[in-house]
DRENLO-657327 format. One record per residue: residue number from 1; residue in one letter; x, y, z of N, C-alpha, C in turn. Coordinates in steps of 0.05 Angstrom, whole numbers. Example, Ala and Ser with C-alpha at 12.3 -4.5 7.8 and 13.67 -1.06 7.14 Angstrom:
% DRENLO-657327
(1 "A" (264 -114 156) (246 -90 156) (264 -66 156)),
(2 "S" (257 -45 142) (273 -21 143) (258 1 157)),
% end
This chain:
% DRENLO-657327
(1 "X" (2191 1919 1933) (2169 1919 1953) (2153 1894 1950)),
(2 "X" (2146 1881 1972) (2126 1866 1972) (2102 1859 1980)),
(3 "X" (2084 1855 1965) (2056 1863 1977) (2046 1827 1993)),
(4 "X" (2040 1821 2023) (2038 1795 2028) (2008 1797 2048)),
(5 "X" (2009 1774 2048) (1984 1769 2061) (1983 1745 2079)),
(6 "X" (1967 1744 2099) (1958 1721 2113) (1951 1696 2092)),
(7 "X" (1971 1672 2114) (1957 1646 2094) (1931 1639 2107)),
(8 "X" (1913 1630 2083) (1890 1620 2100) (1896 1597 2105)),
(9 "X" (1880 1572 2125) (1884 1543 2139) (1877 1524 2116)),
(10 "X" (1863 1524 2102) (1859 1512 2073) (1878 1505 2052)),
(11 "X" (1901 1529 2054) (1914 1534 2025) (1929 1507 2023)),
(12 "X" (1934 1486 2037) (1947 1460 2031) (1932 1448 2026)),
(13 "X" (1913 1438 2028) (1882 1423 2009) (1879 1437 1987)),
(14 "X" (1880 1460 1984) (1868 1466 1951) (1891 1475 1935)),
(15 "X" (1924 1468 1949) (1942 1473 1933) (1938 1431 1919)),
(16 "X" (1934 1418 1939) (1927 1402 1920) (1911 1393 1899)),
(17 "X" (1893 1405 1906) (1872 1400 1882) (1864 1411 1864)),
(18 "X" (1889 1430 1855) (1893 1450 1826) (1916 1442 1820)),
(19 "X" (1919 1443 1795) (1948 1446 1790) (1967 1472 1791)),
(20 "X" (1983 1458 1799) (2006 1492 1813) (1998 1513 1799)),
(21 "X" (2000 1512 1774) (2005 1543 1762) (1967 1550 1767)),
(22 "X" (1957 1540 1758) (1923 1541 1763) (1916 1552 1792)),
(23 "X" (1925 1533 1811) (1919 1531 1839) (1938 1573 1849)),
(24 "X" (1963 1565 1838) (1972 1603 1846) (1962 1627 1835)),
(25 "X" (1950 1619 1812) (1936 1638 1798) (1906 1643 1820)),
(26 "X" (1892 1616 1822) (1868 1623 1835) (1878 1632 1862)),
(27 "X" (1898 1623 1871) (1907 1633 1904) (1907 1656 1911)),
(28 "X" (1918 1669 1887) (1915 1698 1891) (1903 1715 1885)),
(29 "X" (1883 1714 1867) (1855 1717 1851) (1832 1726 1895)),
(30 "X" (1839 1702 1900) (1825 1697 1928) (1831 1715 1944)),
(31 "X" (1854 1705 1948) (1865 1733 1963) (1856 1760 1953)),
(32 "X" (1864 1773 1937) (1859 1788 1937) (1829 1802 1931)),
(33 "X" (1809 1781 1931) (1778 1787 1923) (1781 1788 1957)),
(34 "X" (1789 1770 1972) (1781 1781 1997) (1788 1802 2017)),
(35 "X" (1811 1818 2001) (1829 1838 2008) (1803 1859 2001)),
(36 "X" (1790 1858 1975) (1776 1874 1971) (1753 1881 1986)),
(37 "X" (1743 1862 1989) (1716 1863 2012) (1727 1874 2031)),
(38 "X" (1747 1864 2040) (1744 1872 2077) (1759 1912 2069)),
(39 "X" (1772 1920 2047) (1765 1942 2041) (1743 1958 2028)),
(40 "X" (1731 1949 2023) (1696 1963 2018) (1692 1959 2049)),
(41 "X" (1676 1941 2062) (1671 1944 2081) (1685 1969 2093)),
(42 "X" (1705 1970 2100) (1721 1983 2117) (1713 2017 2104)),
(43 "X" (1713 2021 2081) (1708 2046 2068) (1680 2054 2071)),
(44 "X" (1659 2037 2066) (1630 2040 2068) (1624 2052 2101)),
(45 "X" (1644 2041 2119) (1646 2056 2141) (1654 2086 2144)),
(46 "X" (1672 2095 2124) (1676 2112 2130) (1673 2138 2108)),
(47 "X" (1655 2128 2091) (1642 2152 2067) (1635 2171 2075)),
(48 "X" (1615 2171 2099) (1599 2191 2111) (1621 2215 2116)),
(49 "X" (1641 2203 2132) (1658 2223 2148) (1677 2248 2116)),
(50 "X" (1668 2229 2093) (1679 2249 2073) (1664 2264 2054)),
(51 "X" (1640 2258 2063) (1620 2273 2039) (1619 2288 2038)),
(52 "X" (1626 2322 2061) (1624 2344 2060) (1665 2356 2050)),
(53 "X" (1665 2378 2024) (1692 2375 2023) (1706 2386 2049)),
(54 "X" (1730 2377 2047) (1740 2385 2076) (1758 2421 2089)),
(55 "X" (1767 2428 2102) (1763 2454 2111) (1790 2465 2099)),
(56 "X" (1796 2483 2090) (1819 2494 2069) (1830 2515 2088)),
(57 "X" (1858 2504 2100) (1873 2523 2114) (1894 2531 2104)),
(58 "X" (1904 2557 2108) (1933 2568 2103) (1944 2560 2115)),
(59 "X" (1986 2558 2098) (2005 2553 2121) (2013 2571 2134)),
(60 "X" (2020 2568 2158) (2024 2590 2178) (2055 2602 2171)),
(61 "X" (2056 2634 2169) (2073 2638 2156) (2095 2646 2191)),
(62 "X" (2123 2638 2181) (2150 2636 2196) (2148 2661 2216)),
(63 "X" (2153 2660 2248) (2155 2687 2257) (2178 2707 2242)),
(64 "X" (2182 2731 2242) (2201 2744 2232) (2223 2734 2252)),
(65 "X" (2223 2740 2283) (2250 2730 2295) (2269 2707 2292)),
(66 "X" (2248 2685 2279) (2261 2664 2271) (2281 2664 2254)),
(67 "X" (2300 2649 2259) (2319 2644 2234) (2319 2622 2228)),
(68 "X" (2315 2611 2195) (2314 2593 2181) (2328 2584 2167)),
(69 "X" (2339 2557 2161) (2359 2549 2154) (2343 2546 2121)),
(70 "X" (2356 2545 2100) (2339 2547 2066) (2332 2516 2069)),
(71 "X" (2314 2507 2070) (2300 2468 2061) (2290 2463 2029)),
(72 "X" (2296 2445 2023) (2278 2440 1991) (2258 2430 1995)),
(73 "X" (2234 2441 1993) (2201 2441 2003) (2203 2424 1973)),
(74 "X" (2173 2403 1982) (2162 2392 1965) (2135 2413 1956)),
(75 "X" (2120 2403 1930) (2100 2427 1923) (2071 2408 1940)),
(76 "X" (2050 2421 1941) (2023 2410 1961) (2023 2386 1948)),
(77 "X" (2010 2365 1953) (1993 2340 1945) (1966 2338 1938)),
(78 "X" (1955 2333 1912) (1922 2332 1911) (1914 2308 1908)),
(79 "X" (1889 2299 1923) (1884 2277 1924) (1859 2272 1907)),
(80 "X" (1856 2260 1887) (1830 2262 1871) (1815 2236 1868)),
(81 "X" (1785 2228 1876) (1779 2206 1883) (1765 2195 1848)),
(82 "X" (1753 2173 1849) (1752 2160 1834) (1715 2158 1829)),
(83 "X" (1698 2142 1818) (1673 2139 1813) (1653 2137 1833)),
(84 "X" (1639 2160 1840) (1610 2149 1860) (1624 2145 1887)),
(85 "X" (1648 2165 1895) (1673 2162 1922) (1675 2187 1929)),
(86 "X" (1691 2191 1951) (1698 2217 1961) (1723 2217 1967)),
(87 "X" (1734 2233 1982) (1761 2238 1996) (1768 2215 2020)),
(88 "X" (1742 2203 2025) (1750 2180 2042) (1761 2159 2043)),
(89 "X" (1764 2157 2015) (1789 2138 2004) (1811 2137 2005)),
(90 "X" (1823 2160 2022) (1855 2172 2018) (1864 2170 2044)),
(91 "X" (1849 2157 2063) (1847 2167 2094) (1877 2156 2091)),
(92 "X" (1875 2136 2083) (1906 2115 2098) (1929 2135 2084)),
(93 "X" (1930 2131 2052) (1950 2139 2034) (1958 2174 2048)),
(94 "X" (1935 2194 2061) (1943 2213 2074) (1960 2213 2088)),
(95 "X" (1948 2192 2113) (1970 2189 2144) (1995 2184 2126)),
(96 "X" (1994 2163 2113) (2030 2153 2104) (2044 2169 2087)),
(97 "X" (2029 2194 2073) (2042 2216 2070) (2062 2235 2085)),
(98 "X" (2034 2243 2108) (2042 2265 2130) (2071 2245 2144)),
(99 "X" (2061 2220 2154) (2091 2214 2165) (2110 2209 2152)),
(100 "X" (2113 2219 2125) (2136 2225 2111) (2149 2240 2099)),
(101 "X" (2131 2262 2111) (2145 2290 2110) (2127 2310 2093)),
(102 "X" (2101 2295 2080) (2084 2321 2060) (2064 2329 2076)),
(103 "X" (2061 2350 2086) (2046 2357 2096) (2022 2376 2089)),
(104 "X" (2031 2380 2063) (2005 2391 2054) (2006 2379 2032)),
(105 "X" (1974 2367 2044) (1953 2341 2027) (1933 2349 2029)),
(106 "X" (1914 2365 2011) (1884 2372 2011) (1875 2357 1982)),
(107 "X" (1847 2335 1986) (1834 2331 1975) (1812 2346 1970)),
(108 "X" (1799 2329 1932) (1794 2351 1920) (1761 2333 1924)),
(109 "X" (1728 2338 1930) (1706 2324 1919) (1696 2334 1896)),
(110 "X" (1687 2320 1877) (1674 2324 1853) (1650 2310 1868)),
(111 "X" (1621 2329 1847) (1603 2315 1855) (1588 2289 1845)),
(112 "X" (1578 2265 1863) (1569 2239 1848) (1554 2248 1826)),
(113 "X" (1541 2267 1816) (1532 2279 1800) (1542 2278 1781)),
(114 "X" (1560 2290 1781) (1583 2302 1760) (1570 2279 1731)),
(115 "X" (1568 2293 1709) (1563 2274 1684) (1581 2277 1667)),
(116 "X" (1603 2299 1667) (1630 2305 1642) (1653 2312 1655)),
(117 "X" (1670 2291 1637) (1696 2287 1654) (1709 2320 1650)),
(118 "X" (1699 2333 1620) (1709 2362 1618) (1704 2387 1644)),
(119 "X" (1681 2382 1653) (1675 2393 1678) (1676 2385 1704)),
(120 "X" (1684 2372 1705) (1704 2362 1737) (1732 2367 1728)),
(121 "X" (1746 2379 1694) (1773 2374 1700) (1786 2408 1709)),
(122 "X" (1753 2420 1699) (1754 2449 1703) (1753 2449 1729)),
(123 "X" (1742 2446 1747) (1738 2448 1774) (1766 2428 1788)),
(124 "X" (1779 2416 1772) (1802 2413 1788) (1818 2437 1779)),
(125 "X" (1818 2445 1758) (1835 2473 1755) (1836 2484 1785)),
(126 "X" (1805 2500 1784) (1804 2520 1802) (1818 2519 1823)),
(127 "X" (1816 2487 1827) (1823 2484 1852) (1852 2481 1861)),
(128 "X" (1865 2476 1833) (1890 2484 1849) (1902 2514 1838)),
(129 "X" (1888 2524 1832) (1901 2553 1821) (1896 2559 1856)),
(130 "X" (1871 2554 1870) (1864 2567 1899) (1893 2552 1912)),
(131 "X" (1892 2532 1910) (1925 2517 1929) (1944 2542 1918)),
(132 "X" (1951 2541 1900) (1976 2558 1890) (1976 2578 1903)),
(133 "X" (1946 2594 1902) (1942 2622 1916) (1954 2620 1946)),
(134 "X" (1941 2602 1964) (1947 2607 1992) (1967 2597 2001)),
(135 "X" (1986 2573 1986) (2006 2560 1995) (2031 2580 1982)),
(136 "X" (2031 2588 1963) (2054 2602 1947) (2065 2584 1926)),
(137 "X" (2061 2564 1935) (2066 2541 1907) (2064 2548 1885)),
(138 "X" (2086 2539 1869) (2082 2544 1833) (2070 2520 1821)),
(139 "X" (2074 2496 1833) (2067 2471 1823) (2055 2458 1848)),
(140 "X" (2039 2433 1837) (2031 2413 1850) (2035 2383 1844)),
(141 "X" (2039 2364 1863) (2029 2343 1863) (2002 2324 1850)),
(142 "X" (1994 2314 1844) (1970 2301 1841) (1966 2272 1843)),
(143 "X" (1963 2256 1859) (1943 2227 1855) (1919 2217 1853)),
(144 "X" (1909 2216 1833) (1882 2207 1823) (1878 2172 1824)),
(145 "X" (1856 2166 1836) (1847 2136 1833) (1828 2140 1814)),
(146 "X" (1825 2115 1788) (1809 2108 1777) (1796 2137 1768)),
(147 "X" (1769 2138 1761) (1767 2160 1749) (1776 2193 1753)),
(148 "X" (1785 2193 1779) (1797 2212 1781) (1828 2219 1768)),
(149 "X" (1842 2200 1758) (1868 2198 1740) (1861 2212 1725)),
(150 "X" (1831 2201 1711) (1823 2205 1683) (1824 2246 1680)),
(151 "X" (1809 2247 1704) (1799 2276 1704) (1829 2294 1707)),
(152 "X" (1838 2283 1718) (1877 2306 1730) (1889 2302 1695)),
(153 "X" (1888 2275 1678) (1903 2283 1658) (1889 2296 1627)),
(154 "X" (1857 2299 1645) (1842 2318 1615) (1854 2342 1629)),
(155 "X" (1858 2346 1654) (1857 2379 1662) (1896 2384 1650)),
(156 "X" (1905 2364 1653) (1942 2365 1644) (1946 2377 1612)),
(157 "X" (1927 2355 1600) (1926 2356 1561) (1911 2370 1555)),
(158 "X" (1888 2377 1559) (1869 2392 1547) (1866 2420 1557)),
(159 "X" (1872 2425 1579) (1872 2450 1594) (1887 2471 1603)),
(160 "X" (1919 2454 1587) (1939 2471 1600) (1948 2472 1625)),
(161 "X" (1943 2441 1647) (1945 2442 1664) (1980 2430 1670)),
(162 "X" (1990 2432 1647) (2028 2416 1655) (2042 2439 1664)),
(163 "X" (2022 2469 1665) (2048 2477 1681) (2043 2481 1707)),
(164 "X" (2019 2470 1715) (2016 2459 1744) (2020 2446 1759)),
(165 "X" (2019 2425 1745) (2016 2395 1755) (2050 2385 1746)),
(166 "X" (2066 2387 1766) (2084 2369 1765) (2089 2342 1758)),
(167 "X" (2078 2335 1780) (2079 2303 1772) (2041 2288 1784)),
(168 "X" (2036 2277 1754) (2014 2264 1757) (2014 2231 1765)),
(169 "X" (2007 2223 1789) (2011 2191 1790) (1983 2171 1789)),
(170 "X" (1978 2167 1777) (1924 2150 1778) (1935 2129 1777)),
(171 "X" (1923 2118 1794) (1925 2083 1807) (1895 2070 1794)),
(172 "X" (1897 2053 1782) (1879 2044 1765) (1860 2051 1744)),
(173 "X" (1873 2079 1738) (1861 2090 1715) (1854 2078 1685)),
(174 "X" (1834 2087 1670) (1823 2070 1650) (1832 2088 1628)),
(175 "X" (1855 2085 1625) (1866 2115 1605) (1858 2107 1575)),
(176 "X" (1852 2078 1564) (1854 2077 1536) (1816 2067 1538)),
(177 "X" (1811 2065 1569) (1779 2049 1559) (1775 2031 1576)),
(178 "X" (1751 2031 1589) (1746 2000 1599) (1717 1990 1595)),
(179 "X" (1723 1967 1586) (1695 1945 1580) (1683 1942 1605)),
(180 "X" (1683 1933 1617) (1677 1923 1646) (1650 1935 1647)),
(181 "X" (1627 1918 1653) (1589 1929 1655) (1586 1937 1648)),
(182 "X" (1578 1926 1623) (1555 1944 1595) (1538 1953 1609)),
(183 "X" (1523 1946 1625) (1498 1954 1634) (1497 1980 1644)),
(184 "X" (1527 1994 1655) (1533 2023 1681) (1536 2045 1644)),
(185 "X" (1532 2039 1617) (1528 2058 1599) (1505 2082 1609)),
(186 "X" (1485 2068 1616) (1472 2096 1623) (1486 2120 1635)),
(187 "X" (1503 2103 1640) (1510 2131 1660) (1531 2149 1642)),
(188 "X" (1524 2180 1636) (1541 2195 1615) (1571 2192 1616)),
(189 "X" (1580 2197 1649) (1608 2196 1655) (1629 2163 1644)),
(190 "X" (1612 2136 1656) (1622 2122 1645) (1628 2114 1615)),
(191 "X" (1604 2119 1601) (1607 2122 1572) (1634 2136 1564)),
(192 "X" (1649 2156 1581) (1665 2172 1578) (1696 2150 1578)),
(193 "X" (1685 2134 1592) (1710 2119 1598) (1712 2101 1583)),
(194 "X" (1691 2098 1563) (1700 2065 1539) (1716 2070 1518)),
(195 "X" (1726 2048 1515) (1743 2053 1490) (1722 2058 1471)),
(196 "X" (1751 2086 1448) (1746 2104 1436) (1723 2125 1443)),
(197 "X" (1716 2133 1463) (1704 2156 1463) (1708 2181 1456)),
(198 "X" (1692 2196 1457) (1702 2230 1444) (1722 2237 1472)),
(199 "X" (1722 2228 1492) (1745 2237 1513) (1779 2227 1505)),
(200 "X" (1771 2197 1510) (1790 2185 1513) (1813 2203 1471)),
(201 "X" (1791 2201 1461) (1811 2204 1430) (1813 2226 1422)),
(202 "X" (1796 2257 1454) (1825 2277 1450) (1846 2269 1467)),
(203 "X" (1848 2254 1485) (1867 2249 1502) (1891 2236 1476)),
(204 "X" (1874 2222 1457) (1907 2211 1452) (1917 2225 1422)),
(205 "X" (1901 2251 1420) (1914 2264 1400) (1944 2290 1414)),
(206 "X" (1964 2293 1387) (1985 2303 1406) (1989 2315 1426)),
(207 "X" (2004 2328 1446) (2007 2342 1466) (2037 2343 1468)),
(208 "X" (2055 2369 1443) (2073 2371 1451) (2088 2387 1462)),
(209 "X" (2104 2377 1478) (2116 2389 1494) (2101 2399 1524)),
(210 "X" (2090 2376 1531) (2068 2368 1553) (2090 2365 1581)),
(211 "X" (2094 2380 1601) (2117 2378 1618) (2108 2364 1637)),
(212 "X" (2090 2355 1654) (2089 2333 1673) (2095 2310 1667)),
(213 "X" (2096 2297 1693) (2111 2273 1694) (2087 2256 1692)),
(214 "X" (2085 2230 1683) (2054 2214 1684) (2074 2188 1699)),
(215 "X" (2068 2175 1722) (2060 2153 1733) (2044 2142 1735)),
(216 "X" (2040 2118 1723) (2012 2100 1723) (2017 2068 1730)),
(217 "X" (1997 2076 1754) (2002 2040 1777) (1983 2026 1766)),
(218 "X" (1985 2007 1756) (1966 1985 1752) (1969 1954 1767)),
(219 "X" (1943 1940 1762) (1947 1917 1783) (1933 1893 1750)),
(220 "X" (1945 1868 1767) (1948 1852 1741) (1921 1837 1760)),
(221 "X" (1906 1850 1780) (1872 1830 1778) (1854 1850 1789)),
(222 "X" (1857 1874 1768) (1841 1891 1774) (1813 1896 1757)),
(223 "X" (1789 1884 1777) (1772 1879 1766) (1756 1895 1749)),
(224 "X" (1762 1920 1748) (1754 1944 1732) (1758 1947 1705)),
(225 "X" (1788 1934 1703) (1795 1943 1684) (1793 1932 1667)),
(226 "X" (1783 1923 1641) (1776 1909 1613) (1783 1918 1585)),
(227 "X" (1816 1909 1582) (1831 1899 1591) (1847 1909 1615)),
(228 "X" (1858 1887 1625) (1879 1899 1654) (1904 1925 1635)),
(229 "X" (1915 1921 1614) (1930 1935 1607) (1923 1974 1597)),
(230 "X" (1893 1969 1598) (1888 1995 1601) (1890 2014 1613)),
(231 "X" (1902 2006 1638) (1912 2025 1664) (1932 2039 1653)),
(232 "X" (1956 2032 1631) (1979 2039 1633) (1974 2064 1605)),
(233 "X" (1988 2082 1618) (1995 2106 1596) (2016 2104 1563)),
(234 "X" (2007 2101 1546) (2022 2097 1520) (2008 2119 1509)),
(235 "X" (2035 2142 1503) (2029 2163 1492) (2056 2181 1477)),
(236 "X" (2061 2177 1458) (2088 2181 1449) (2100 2213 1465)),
(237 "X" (2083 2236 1470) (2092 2258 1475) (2092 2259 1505)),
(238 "X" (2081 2240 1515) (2082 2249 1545) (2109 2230 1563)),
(239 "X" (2117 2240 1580) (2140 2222 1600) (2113 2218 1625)),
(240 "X" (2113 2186 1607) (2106 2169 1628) (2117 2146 1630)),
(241 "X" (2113 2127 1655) (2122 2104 1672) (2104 2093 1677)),
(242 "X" (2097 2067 1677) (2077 2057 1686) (2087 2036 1701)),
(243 "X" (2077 2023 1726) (2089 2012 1747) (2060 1989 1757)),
(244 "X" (2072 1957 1745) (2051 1945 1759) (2051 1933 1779)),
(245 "X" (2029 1929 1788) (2034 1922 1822) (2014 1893 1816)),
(246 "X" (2021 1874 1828) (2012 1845 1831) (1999 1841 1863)),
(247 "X" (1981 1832 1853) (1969 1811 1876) (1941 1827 1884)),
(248 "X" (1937 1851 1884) (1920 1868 1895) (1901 1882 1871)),
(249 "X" (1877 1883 1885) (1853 1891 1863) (1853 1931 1869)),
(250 "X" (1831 1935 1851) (1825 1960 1838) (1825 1979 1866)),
(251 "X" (1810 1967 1895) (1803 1981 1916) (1830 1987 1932)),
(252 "X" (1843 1957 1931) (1872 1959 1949) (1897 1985 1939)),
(253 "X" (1888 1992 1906) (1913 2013 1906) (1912 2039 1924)),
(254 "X" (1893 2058 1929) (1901 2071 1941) (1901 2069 1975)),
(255 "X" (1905 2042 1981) (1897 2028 2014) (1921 2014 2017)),
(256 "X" (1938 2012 2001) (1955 1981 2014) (1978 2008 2018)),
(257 "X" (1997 1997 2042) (2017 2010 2047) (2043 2008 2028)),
(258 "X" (2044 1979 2010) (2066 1985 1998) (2067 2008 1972)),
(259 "X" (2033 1998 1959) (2036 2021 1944) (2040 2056 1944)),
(260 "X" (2029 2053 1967) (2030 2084 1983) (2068 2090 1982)),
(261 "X" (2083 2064 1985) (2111 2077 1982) (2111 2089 1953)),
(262 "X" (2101 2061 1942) (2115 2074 1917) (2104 2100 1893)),
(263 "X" (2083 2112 1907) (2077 2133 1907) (2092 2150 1920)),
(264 "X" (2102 2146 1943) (2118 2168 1953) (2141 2173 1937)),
(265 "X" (2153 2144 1924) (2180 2147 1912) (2176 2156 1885)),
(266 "X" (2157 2159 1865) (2149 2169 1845) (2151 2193 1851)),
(267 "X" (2143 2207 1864) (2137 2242 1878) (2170 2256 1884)),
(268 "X" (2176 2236 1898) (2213 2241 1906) (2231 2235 1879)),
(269 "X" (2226 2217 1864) (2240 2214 1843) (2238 2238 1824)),
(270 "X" (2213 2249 1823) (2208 2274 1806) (2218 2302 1820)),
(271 "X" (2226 2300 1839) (2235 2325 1851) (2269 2328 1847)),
(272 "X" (2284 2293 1850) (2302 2296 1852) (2319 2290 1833)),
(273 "X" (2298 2282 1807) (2309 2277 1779) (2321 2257 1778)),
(274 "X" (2320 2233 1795) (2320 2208 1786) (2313 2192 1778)),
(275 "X" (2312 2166 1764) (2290 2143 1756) (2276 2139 1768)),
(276 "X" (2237 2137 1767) (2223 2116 1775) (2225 2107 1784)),
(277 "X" (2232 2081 1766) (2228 2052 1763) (2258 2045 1756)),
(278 "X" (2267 2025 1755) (2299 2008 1747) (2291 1991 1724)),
(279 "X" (2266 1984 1717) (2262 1969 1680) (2248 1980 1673)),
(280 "X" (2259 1968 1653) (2237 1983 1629) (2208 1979 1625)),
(281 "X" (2198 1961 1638) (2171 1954 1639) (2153 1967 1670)),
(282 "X" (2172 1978 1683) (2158 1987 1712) (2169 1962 1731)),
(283 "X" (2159 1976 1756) (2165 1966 1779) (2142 1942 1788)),
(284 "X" (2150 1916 1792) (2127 1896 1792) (2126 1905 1835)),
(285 "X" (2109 1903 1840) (2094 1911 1869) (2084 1875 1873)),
(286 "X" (2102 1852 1891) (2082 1825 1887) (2091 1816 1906)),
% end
C-alpha cells in the first residue's frame, strides 16, 4: 500500500536547498504536518455531531420463510476513540468498513472526564458483553486510536477480556509510555500513559495464555509519540504484529484510506488464519 500525496509548487526550490536525504526527510515531515491540520480542522467540524453516544440497534432477525444459504459472518467491530475525542473520529474508517462488508460497527464514548484508564476499561467490558447480548456474537472486533488502544488492552490483560476480544488492532497507541508535554501531567489519565507507570507495568507483567490477536499500527512522524517506537507491542506472551506506516502523523491513522485497508486485512487475516504482515518487522504503509 501506498500512502501519497499532492506535490506542492515549491518542492523543486527547496529540494535544492537541503540536501537530499535532509530535504526528504523534511519533505515529508511537511507533508504530513499539513495532512494533519487539514484533519483537525476537518474533525473540529465534526465533534459536535459525536458527543452524544450513538443509538444501539438490534440485527433484524431472518424471516422464517426465507431460506438461507450458511455465510461465515465476521464478529461486530468496536470502535474506541482516543484522548479528549469521541466517535467522530471513525466517521471515514466506518464508511470503509460498511463498504466492505462489516456491518456491524458500533462505537464506544468514554467520558472527557474519564481520569482511570481501569475504569473506562470496565465500561468497555460492559459494553461489549451488551454487543454480545443483542448481536449473538461470541467475540468481537476492536480498534482503538491512541488512548483508546491503551484502554481495549487493560480490558484484554487485566480483565479477562481475551475471550472477547478477538482481535485487538490501536493505531498510535503509547503501549510502553510517552514523553511528549510534561506540562498535560496534571492530568491523572495522562500520567497513566508515561513510561513506567502503575498501568503501563501491570500491562507488562505476564499474561499467559492471553488468546487475542494484538495489531499495532504505528507511524514513523507521529508526533505523540516519545519515542516513535512506543506505539509497537513487545510482550513475550501475547501474539502481536506491529505494522508501520510512513509518511502520516498521529491524526491521519484512523483517517487515511490506506490504513483503513490495512485494518481491514488484519481483521480478515485473523478470521482466516493467515499472516498479517509478510516480514518480520511489519508492513511499512509509505
Amino acid at each position: 500500500m501506498k500512502v501519497t500525496g499532492t506535490a506542492l509548487p515549491f518542492l523543486p526550490l527547496y529540494r535544492r536547498l537541503l540536501p537530499s536525504r535532509l530535504a526528504g526527510l523534511s519533505l515529508a515531515l511537511l507533508k504530513a504536518t499539513a495532512l494533519e491540520l487539514a484533519i483537525l480542522a476537518g474533525h473540529l467540524l465534526l465533534y459536535p455531531s459525536g458527543i452524544t453516544q450513538e443509538r444501539r440497534t438490534t440485527p433484524a432477525l431472518p424471516s422464517p420463510d426465507t431460506t438461507q444459504l450458511p455465510t461465515e459472518t465476521s464478529p461486530p467491530v468496536v470502535l474506541l476513540h482516543g484522548f479528549i475525542d469521541n466517535r467522530s473520529v471513525f466517521v471515514l474508517l466506518r464508511r470503509n468498513l460498511a463498504q466492505h462488508g462489516r456491518h456491524q460497527v458500533e462505537s464506544l464514548n468514554y467520558s472527557p472526564l474519564t481520569c482511570d484508564i481501569r475504569t473506562a476499561a470496565e465500561l468497555l467490558g460492559r459494553h461489549i458483553e451488551g454487543i454480545c447480548e443483542r448481536t449473538g456474537s461470541r467475540q468481537v472486533d476492536v480498534v482503538g486510536h491512541s488512548l483508546g488502544g491503551l484502554i481495549a488492552r487493560y480490558y484484554v490483560q487485566r480483565l479477562g477480556g481475551d475471550h472477547r476480544v478477538r482481535t485487538l488492532v490501536t493505531l498510535g497507541t503509547p503501549h510502553s509510555g510517552t514523553s511528549v508535554v510534561p506540562l498535560a501531567n496534571a492530568h491523572p489519565i495522562v500520567r497513566q500513559m508515561r513510561p513506567g507507570s502503575p498501568i503501563l507495568e501491570e500491562l507488562a507483567r505476564p499474561a499467559p495464555g492471553c488468546r487475542t490477536h494484538f495489531v499495532s499500527f504505528w507511524s514513523d512522524l507521529d508526533h505523540l509519540m516519545d519515542p516513535l517506537e512506543t506505539a509497537c507491542i513487545d510482550h513475550p506472551d501475547l501474539l502481536a504484529q506491529n505494522v508501520r506506516v510512513s509518511g502520516v502523523g498521529h491524526l491521519a491513522l484512523p483517517v487515511h484510506p490506506a490504513v483503513a485497508t490495512g485494518i481491514r486485512q488484519a481483521l480478515d487475516a485473523t478470521r482466516t488464519g493467515a499472516a498479517t504482515v509478510t516480514q518480520a518487522d511489519g508492513m511499512t504503509v509509505a
